[in-house]
Backbone as CSV, one residue per row, in Angstrom:
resi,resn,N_x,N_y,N_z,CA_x,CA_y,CA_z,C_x,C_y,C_z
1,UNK,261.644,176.234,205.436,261.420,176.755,206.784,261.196,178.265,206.762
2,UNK,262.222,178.958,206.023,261.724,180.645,205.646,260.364,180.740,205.150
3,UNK,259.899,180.059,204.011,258.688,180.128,203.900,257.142,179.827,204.850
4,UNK,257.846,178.770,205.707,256.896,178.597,206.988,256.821,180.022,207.906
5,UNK,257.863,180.439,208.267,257.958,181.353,209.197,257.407,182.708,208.808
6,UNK,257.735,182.996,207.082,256.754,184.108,206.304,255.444,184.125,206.880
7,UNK,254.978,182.899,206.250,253.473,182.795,206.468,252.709,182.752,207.604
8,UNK,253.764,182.414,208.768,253.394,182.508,210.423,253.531,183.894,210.845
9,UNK,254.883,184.487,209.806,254.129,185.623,210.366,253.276,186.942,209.851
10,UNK,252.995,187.083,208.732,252.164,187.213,208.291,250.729,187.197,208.367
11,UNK,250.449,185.759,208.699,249.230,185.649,209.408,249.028,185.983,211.034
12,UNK,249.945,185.954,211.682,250.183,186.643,213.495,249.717,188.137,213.093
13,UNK,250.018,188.955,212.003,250.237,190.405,212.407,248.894,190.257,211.239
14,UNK,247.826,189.104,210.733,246.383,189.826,210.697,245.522,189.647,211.814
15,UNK,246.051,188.296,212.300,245.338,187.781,213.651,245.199,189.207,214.601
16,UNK,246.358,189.522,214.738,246.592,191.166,215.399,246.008,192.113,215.463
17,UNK,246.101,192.641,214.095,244.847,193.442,213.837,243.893,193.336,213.474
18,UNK,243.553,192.328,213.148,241.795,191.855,213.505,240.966,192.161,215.087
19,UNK,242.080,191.811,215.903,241.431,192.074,217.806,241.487,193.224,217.690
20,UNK,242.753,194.115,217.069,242.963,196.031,217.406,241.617,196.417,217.054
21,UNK,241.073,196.010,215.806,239.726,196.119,214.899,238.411,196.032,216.061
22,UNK,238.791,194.684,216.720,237.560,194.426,217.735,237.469,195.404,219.012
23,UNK,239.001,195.741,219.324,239.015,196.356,220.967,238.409,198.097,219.765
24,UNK,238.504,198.160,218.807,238.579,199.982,218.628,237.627,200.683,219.024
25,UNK,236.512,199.812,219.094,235.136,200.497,219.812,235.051,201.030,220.853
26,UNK,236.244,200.472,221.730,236.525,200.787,223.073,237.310,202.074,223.415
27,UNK,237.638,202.624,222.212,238.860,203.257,222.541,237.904,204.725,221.862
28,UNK,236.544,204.685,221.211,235.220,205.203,220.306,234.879,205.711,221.852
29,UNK,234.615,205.050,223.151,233.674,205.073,224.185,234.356,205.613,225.180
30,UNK,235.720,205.896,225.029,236.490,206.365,225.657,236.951,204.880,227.031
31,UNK,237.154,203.821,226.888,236.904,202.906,227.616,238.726,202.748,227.546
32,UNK,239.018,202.616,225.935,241.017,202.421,226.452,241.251,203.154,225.456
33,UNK,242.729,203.799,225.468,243.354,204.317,224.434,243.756,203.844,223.582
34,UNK,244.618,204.833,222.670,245.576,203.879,221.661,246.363,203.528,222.173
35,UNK,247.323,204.262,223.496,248.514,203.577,224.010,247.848,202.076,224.773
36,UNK,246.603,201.739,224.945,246.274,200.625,225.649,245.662,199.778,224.206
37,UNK,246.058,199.981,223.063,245.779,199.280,222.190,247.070,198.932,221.216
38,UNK,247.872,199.977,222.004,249.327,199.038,221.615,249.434,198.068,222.633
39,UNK,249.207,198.230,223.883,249.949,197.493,224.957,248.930,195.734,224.511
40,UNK,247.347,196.241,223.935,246.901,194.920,223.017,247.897,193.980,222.451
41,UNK,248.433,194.758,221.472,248.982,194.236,220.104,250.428,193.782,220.797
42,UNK,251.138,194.300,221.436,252.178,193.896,221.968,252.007,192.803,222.805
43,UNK,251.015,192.479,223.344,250.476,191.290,224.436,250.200,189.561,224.052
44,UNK,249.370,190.138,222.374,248.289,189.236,221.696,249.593,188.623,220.469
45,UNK,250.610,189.731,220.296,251.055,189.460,218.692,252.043,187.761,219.408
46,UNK,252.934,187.526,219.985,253.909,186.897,220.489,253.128,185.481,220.237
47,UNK,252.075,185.439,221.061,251.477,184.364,221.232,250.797,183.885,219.909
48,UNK,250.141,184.293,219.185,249.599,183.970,217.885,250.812,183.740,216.841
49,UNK,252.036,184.482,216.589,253.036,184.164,216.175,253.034,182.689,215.902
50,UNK,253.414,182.238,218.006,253.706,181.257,218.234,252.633,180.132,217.400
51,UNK,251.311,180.502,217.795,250.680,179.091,216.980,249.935,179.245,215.556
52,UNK,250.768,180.502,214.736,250.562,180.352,213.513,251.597,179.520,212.697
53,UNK,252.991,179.698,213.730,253.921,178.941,213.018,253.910,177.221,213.499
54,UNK,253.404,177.118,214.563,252.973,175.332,214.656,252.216,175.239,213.939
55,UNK,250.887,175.982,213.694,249.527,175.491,212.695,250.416,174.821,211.279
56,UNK,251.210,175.998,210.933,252.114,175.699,209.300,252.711,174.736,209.414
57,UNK,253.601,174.498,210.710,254.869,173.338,210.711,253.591,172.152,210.407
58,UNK,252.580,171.861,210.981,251.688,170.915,210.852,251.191,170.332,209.361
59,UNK,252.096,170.346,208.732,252.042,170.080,207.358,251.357,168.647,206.834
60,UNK,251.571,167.602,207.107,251.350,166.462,207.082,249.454,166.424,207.352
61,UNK,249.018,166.772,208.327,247.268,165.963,208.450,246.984,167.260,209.391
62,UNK,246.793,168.588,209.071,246.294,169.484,210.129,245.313,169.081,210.799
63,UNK,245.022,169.357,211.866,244.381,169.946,212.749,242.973,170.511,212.125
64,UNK,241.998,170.392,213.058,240.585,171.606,212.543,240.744,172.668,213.299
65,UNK,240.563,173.483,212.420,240.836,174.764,213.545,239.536,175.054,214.415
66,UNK,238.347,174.171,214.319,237.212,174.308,215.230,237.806,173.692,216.632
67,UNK,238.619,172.851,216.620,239.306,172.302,217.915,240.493,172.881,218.294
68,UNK,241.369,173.526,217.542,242.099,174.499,217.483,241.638,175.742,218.596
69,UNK,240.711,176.077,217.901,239.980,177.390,218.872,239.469,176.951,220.070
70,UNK,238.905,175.747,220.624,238.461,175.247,221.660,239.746,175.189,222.507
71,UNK,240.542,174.434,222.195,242.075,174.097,223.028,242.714,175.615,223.361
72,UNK,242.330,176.741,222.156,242.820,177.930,222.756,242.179,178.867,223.299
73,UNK,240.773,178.430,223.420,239.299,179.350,224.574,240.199,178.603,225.764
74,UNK,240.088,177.320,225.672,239.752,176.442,227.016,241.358,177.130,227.973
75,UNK,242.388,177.043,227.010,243.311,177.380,227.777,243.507,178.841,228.866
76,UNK,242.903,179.715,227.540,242.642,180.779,228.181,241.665,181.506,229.246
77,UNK,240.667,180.450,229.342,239.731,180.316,230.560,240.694,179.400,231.994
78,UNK,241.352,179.077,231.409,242.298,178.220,232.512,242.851,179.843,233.973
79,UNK,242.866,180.846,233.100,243.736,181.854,233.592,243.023,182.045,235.087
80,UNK,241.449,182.259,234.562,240.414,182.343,235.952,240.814,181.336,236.868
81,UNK,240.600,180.477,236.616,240.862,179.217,237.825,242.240,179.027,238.232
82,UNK,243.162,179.298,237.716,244.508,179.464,238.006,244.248,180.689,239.362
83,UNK,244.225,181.614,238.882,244.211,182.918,239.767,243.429,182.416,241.165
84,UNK,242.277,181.612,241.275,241.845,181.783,242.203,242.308,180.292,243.312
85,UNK,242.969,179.474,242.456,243.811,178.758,243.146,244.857,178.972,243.832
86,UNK,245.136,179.797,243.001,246.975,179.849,243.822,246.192,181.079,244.560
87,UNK,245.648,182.120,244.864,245.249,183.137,245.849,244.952,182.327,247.555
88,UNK,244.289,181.003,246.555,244.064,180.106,248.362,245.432,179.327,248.669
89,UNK,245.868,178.750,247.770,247.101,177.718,247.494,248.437,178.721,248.069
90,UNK,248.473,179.973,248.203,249.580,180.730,248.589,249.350,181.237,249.426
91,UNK,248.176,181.591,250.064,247.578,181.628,251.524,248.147,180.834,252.384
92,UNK,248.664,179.862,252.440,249.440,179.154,252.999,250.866,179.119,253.619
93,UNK,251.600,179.789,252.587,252.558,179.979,252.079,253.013,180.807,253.257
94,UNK,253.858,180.811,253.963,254.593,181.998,255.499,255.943,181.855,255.845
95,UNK,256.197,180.799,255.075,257.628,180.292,255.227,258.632,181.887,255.504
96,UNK,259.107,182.102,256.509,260.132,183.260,257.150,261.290,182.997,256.342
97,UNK,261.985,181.588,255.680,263.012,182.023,255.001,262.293,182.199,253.506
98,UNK,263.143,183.338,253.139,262.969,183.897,251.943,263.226,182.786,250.792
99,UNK,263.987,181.692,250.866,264.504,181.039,249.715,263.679,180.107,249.756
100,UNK,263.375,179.443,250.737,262.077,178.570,250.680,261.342,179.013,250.343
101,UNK,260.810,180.089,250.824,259.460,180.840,250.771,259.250,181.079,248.704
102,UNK,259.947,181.484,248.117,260.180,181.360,246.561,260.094,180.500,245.637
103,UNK,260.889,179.237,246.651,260.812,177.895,245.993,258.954,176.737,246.537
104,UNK,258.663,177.083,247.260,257.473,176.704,247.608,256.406,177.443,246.352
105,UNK,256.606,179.171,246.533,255.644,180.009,245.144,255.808,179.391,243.898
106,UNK,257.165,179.280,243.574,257.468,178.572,242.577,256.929,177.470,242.200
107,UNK,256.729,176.483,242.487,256.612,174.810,242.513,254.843,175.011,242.705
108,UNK,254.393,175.953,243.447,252.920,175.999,243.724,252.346,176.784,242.529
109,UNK,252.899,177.959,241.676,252.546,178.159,240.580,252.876,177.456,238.981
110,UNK,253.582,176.714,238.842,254.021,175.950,238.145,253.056,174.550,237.948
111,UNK,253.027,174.332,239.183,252.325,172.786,239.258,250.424,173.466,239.009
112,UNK,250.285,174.320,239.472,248.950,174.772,239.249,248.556,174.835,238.059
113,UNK,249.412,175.756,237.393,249.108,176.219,235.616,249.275,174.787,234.423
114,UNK,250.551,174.279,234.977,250.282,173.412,234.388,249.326,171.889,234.461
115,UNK,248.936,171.758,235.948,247.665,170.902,235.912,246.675,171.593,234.825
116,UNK,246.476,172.592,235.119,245.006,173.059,234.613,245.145,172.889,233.074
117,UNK,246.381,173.248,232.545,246.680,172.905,231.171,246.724,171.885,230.337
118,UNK,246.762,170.292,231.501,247.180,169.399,231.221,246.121,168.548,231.170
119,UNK,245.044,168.897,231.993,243.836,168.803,232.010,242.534,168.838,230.805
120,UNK,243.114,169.748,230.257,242.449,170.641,229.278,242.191,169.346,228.200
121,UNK,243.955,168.828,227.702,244.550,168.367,227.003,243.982,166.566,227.315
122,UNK,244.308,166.673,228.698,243.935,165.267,228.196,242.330,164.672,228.260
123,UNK,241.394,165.660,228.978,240.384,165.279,228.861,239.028,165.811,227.375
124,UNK,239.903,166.536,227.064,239.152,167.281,225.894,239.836,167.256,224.375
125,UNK,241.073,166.538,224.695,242.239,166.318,223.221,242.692,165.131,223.067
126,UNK,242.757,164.777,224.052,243.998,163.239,223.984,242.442,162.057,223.594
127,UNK,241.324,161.918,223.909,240.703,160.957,223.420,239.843,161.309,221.887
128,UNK,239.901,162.167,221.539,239.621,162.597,220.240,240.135,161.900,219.156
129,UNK,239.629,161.830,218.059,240.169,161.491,216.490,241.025,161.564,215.743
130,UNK,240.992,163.487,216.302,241.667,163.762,215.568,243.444,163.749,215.867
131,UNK,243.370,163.418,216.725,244.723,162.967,217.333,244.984,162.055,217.313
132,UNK,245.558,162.092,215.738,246.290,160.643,215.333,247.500,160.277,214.683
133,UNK,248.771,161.420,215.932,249.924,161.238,215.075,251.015,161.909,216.442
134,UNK,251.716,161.819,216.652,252.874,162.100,217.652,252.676,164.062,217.851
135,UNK,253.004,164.613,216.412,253.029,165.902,216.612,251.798,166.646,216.922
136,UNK,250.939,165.811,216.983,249.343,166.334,217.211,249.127,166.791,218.602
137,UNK,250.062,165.953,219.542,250.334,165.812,220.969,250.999,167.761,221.533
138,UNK,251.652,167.879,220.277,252.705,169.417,220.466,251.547,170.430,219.745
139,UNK,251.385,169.952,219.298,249.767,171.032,218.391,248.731,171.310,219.333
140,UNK,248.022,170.846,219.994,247.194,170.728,220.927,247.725,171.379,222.065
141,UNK,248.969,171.068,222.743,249.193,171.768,223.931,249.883,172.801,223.948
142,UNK,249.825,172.796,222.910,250.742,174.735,222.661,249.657,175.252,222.044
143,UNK,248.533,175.140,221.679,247.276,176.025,221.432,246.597,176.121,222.627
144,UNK,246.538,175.344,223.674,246.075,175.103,225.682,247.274,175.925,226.475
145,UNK,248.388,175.960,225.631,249.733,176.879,226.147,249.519,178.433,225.926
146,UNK,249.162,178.228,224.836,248.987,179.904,224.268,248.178,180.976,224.150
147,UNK,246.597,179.902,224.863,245.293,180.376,225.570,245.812,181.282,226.452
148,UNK,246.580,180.157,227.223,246.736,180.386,229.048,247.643,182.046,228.595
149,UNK,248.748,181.861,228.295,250.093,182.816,227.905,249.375,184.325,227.172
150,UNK,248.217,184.360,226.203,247.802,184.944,225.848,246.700,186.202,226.637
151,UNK,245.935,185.417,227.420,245.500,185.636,228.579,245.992,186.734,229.714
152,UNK,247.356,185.701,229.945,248.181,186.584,231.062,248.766,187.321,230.775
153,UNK,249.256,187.345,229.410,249.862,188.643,229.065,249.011,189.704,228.797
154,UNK,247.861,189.406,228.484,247.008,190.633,228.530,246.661,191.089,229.409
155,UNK,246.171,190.344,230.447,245.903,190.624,231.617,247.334,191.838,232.572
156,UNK,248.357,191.043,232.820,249.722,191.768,232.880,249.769,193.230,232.223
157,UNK,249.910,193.065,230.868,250.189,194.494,230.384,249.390,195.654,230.735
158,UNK,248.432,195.347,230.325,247.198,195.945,230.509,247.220,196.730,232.034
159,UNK,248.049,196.117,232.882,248.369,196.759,234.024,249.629,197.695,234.494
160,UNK,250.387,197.064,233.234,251.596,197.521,233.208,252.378,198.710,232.549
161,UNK,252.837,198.019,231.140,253.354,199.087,230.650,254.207,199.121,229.182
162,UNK,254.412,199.188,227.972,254.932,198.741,226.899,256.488,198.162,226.984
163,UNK,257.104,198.666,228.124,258.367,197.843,228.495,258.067,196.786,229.286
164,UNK,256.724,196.226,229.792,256.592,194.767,230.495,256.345,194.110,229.138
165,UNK,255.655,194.942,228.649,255.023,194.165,227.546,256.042,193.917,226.413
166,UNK,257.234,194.278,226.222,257.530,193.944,225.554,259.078,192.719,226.464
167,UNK,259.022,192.827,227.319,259.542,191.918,228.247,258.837,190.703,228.807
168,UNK,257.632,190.635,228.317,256.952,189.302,228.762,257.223,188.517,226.978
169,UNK,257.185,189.614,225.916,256.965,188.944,224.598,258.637,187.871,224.332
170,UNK,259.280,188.423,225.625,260.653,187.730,224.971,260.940,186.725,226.252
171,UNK,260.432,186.400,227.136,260.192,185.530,228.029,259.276,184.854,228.362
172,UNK,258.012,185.643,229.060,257.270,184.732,229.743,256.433,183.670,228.430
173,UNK,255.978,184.334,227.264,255.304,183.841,226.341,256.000,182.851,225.450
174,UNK,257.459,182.713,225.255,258.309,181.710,224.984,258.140,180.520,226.006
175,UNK,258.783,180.709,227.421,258.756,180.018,228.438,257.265,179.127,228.376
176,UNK,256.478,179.786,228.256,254.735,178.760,228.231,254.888,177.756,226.694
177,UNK,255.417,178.756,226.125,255.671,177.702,224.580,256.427,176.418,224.687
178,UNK,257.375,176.506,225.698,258.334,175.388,225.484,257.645,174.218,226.555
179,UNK,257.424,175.137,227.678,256.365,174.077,228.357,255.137,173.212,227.834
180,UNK,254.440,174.016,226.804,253.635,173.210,226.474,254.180,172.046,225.626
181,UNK,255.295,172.539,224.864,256.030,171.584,223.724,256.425,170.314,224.536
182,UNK,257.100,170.496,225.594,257.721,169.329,226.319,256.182,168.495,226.770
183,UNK,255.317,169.237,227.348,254.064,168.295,227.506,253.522,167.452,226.304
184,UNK,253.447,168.441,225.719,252.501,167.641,224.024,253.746,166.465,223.199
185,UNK,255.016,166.689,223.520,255.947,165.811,222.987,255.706,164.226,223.721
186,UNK,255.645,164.543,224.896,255.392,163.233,226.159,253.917,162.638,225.602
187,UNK,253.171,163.566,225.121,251.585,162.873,225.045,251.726,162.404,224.222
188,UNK,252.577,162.880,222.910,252.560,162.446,221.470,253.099,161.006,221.470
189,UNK,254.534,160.826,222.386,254.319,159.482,222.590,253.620,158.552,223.411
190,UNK,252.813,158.773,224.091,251.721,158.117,225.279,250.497,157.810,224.051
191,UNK,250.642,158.683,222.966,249.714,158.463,222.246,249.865,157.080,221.036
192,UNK,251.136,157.172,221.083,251.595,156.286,220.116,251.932,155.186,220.378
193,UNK,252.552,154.752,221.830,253.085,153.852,222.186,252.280,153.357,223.446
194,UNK,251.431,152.560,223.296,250.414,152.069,224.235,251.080,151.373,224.944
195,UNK,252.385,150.159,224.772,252.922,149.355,226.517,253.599,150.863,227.268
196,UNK,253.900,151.953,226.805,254.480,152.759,227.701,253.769,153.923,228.094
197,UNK,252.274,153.805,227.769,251.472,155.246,227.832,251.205,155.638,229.368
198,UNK,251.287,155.077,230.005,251.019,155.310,231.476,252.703,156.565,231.657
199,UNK,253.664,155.769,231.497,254.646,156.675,231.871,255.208,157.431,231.021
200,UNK,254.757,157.963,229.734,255.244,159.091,229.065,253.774,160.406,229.694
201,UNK,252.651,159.513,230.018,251.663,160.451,230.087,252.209,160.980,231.541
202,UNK,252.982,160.321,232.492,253.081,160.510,233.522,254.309,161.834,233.679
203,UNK,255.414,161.503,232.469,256.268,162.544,232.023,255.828,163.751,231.740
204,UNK,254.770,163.636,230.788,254.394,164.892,229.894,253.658,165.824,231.098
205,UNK,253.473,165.658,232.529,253.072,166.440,233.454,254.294,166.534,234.316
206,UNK,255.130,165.806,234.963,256.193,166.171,235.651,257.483,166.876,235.301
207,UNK,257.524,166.691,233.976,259.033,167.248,233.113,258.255,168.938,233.372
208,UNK,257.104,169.210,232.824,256.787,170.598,232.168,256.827,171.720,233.659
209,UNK,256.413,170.635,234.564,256.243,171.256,236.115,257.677,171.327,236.794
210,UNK,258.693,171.068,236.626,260.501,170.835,237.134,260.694,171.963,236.473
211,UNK,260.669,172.449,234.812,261.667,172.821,234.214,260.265,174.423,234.496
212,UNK,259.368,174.624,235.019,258.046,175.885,234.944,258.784,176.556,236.381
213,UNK,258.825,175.237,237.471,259.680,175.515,238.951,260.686,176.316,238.681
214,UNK,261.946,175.807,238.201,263.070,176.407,238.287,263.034,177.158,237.682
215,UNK,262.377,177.453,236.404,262.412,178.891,235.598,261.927,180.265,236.505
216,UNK,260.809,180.303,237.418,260.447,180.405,238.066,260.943,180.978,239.436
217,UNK,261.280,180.026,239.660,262.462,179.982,240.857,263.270,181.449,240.826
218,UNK,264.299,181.119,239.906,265.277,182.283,239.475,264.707,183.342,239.151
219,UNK,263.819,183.504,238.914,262.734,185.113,238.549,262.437,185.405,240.227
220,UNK,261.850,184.476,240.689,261.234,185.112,242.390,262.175,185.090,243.325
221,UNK,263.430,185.137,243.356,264.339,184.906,244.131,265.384,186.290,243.665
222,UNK,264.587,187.408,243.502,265.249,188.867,242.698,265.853,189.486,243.625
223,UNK,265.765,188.918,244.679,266.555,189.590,246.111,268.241,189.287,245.785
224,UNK,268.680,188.230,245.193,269.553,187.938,244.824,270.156,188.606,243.904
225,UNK,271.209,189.782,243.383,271.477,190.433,242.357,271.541,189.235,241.270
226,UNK,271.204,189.857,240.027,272.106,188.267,238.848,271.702,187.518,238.908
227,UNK,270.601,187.023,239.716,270.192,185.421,239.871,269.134,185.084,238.696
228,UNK,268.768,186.000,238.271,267.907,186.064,237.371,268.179,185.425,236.051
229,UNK,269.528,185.808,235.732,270.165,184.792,234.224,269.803,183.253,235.012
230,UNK,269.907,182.413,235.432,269.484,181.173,235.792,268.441,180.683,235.137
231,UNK,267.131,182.000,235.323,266.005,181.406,234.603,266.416,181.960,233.118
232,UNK,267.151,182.586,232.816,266.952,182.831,230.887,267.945,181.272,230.536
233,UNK,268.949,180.950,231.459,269.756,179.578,230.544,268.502,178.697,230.773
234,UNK,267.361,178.625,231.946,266.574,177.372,232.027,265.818,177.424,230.601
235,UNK,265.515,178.552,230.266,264.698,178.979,229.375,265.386,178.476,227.949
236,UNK,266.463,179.093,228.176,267.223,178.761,226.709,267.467,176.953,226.563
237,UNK,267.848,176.118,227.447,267.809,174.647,227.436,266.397,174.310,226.915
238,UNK,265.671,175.058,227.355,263.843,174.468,226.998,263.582,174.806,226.108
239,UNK,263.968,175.584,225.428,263.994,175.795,223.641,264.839,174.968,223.145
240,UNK,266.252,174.766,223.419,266.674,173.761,222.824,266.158,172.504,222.521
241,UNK,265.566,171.838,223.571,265.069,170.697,224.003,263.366,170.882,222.998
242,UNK,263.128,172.205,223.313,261.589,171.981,222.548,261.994,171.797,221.227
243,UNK,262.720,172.410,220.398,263.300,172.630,219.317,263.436,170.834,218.472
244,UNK,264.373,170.236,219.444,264.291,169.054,218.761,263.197,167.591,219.083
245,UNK,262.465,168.191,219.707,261.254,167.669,220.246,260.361,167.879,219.019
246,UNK,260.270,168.958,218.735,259.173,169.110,217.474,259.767,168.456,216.003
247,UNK,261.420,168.876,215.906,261.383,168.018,214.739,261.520,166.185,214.824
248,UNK,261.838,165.975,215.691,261.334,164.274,215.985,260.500,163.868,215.571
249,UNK,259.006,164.870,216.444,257.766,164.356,215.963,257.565,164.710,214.572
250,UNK,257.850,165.273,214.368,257.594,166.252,212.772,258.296,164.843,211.501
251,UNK,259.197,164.723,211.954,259.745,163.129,211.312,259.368,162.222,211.068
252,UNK,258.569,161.903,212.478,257.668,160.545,213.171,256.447,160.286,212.533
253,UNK,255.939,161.425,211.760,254.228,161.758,211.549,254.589,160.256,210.574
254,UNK,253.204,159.555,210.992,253.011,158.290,209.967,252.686,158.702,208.515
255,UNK,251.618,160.131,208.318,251.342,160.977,207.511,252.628,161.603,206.065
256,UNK,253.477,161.233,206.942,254.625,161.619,206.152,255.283,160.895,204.524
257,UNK,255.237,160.945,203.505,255.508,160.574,202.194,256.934,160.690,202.155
């Protein structure tokens, strides 16, 4: 496992500076600085981390990384259509009590991001070939996870500031990780187990949207002193839970000797 995690990260911090390499022209034209080419690297590194060390855990029958990169364009094009949904989808939104009014944002951004994610996945991954094994299900939607996460954190920082940015790298970009894990775990078995595929596929969208809500929840509800630890234990259960979700499947692979 040390040796997996070497090589994940290792390869995260060339992935890294390979983009610093791409944005530097920009910074030649006077277009961003270096401090906006850290706030890059601080944005981009978290997320690639994340799916250099699934690419490795994927030991058994990888993945192509030509579909690899598609699942992580597609996700990250998800960000556009997200944004302009919830702008109409929260237009709505007037609720006078404050706690409703949070828990409605909540549940309306949650259920949004992750349709669009889930989408991605099952119409462009789940009938494919190459998805032919339980953990393939967690591979796929954490590369559609880490589009989206990658995206917004750039987008975010880029507005922000090297203390968001380094406060989204220890939350928000985890939080999308575990969501996608709990989705791709549900598909992995919808994929495997055909009398029950209707209702794990039906899981792998409602579990990821409950546990996106309440994380959620406790972040937009800051009027509350402290209320905020709520979403780091939701967070911390969803790592737990992703945690042994991946080695299940990781067990399960038929691929396995």
């Amino acid at each position: 496992m040390n040796t997996v995690f070497k090589t994940s990260f290792i390869m995260s911090i060339l992935i890294t500076l390979l983009y610093v390499v791409l944005f530097y022209p920009l910074v030649l034209i006077n277009i961003l600085t270096f401090y906006d080419l850290l706030l890059v690297s601080l944005s981009i590194l978290p997320g690639f981390l994340i799916l250099s060390l699934i690419y490795n855990l994927d030991a058994q029958n990888k993945e192509p990384l030509w579909l690899l990169a598609i699942a992580f364009i597609l996700g990250a094009v998800n960000l556009h259509l997200d944004i302009d949904i919830l702008e109409y989808l929260l237009s709505f939104n007037d609720d006078q009590n404050n706690l409703i009014s949070a828990g409605v944002e909540a549940l309306t951004v949650a259920t949004t991001e992750e349709l669009l994610k889930f989408l991605v996945v099952m119409i462009i991954i789940y009938p494919n070939k190459y998805f032919d094994e339980p953990f393939d299900g967690i591979v796929y939607s954490v590369f559609v996870g880490m589009g989206f996460a990658t995206a917004e954190n750039l987008t975010f920082v880029l507005q922000g500031s090297a203390s968001l940015a380094f406060m989204r790298m220890l939350t928000a970009v985890p939080a999308h990780f575990v969501f996608a894990v709990i989705m791709g775990y549900y598909l992995g078995k919808a994929k495997s187990d055909k009398k029950k595929q209707l209702f794990f596929i039906v899981l792998s969208l409602i579990l990821p949207i409950i546990i996106h809500a309440l994380y959620d929840y406790f972040l937009f509800i800051d009027f509350i002193p402290g209320i905020w630890i709520g979403g780091i234990a939701t967070l911390i259960i969803a790592l737990y839970i992703a945690n042994k979700s991946i080695q299940e499947h990781m067990n399960a692979s038929p691929f396995k000797k």
